[in-house]
C-alpha positions as CSV (number, residue, x, y, z in Angstrom):
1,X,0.0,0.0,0.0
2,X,2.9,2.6,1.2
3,X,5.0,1.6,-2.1
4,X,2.2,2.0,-4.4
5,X,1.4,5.7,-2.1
6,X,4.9,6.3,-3.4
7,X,4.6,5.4,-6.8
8,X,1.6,7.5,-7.6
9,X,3.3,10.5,-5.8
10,X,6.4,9.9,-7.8
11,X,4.6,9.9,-11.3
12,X,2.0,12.9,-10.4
13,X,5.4,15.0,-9.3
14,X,6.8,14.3,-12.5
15,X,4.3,15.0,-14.6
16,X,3.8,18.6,-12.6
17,X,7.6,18.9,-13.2
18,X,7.2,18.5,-17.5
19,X,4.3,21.5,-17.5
20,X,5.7,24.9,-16.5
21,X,2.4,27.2,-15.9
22,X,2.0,31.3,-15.6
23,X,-0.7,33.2,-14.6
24,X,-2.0,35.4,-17.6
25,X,-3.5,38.9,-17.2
26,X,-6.5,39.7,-14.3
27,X,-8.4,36.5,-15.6
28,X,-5.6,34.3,-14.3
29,X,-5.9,31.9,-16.7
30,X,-2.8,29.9,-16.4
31,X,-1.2,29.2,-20.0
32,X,2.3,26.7,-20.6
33,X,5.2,28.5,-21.8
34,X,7.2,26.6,-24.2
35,X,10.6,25.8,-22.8
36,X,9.4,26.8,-19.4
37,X,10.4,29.2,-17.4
38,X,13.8,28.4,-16.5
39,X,15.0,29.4,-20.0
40,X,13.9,32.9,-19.3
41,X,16.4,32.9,-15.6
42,X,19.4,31.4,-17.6
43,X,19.2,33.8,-20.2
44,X,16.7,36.0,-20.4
45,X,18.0,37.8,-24.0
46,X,17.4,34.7,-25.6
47,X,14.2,32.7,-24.3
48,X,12.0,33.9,-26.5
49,X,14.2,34.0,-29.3
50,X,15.2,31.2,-32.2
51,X,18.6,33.0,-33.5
52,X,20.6,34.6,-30.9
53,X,21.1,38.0,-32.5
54,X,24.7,38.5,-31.2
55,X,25.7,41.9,-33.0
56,X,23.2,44.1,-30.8
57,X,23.7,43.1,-27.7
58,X,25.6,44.6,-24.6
59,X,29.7,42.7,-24.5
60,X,31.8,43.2,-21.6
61,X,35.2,43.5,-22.2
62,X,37.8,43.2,-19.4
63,X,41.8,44.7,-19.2
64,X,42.5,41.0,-17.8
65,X,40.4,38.2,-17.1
66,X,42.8,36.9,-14.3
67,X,44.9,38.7,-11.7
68,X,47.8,37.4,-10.3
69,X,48.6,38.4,-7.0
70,X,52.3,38.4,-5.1
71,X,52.5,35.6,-3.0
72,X,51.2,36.9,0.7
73,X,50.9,35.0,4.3
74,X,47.8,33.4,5.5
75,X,45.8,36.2,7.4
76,X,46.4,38.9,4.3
77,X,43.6,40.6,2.5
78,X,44.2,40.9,-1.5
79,X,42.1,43.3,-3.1
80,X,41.9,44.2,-6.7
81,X,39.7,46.1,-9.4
82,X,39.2,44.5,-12.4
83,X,38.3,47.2,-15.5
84,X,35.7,46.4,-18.1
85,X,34.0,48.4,-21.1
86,X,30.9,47.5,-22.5
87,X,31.9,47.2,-26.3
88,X,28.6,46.2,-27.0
89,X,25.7,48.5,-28.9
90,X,23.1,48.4,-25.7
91,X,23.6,49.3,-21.7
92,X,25.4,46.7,-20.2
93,X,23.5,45.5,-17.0
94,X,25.3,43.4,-14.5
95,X,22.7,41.8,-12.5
96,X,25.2,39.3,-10.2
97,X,28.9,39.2,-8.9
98,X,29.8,36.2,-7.1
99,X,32.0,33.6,-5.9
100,X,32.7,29.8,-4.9
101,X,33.2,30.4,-1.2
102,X,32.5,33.8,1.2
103,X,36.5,34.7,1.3
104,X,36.2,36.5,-2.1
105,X,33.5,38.9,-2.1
106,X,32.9,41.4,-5.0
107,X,30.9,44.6,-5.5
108,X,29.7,45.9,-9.1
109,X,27.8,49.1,-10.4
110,X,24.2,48.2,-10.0
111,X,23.4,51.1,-13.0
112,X,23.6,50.7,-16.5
113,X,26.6,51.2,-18.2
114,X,26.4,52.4,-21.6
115,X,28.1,51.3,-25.1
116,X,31.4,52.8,-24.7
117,X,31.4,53.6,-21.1
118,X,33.6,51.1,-18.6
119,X,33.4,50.4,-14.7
120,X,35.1,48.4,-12.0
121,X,34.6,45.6,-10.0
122,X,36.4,45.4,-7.0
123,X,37.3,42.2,-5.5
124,X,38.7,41.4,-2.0
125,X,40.0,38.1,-1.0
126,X,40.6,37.4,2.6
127,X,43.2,34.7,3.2
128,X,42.3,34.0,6.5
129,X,42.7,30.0,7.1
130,X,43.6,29.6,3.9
131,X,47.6,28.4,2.1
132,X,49.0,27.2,-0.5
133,X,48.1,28.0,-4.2
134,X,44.7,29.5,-4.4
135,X,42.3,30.1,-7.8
136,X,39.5,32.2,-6.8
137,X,37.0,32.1,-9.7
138,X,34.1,35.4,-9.7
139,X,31.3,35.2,-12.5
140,X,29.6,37.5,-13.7
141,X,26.4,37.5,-14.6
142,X,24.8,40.1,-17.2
143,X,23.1,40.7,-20.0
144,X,25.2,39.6,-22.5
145,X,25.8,36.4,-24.4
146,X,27.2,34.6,-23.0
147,X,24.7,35.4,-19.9
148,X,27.8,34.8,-17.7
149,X,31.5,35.8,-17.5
150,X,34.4,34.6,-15.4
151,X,37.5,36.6,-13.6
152,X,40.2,35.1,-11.7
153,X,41.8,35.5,-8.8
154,X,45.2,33.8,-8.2
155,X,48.2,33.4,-6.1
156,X,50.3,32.0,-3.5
157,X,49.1,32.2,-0.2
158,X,52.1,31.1,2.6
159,X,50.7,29.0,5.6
160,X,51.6,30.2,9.5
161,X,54.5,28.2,10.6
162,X,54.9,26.1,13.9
């Protein structure tokens, strides 16, 4: 009885999980949207498009994509601005900054930044209980194509000895 409970529970949840539903103007009628709504959060340039039209679109452009930082005890804070310009023909909006772990945390200008016009995103890393060689990846996620873009962080961080 509790296995077949199980079963049914199991097939009605995946059959919910292959329809992705909205609610549609003050009627609420609920209509499916085709390739659901997780296309639209991945990417939201493209999800209603067939061809990615890549010529007007916003492009970051960075002075490096990876930093390489002196090699600095355990304990140490490393900070560092990476440059972009948006080389692109629309404003460049940068929606999310982040990284694998909390010891790299980023900020980012949370306004548009039009063709032609650059910024900064400052990055700190705090080496606190952390040695040896570290590779701190941030992404970056905007409207661009591709939706997201990856800076690196990198160095040699030196241990406290006994």
């Amino acid at each position: 009885m509790v296995k077949n409970m199980l079963l049914s529970m199991l097939v009605l949840l995946m059959v919910s999980c292959n329809e992705t539903t909205v609610a549609s103007g003050s009627e609420n009628k609920e209509e499916a949207i085709e390739g659901g709504i997780s296309d639209i959060i991945r990417n939201p340039i493209t999800a209603d498009q067939e061809e990615i039209d890549t010529n007007n679109v916003a492009k970051i452009t960075f002075s490096e994509l990876s930093y390489e930082y002196e090699r600095v005890d355990e304990g140490a804070v490393v900070s560092h601005d990476f440059s972009f310009v948006n080389t692109g023909k629309v404003p460049l909006i940068i929606s999310n900054v982040r990284s694998t772990c909390g010891c790299t945390v980023a900020d980012w200008p949370k306004t548009a930044i039009a063709p032609g016009e650059g910024g900064v995103i400052p990055v700190r890393f705090d080496t606190k209980n952390k040695s040896g060689r570290q590779n701190k990846p941030i992404t970056i996620t905007a409207n661009t194509i591709p939706a997201k873009t990856t800076i690196y962080l990198n160095g040699q961080v030196d241990g406290e000895s006994s």
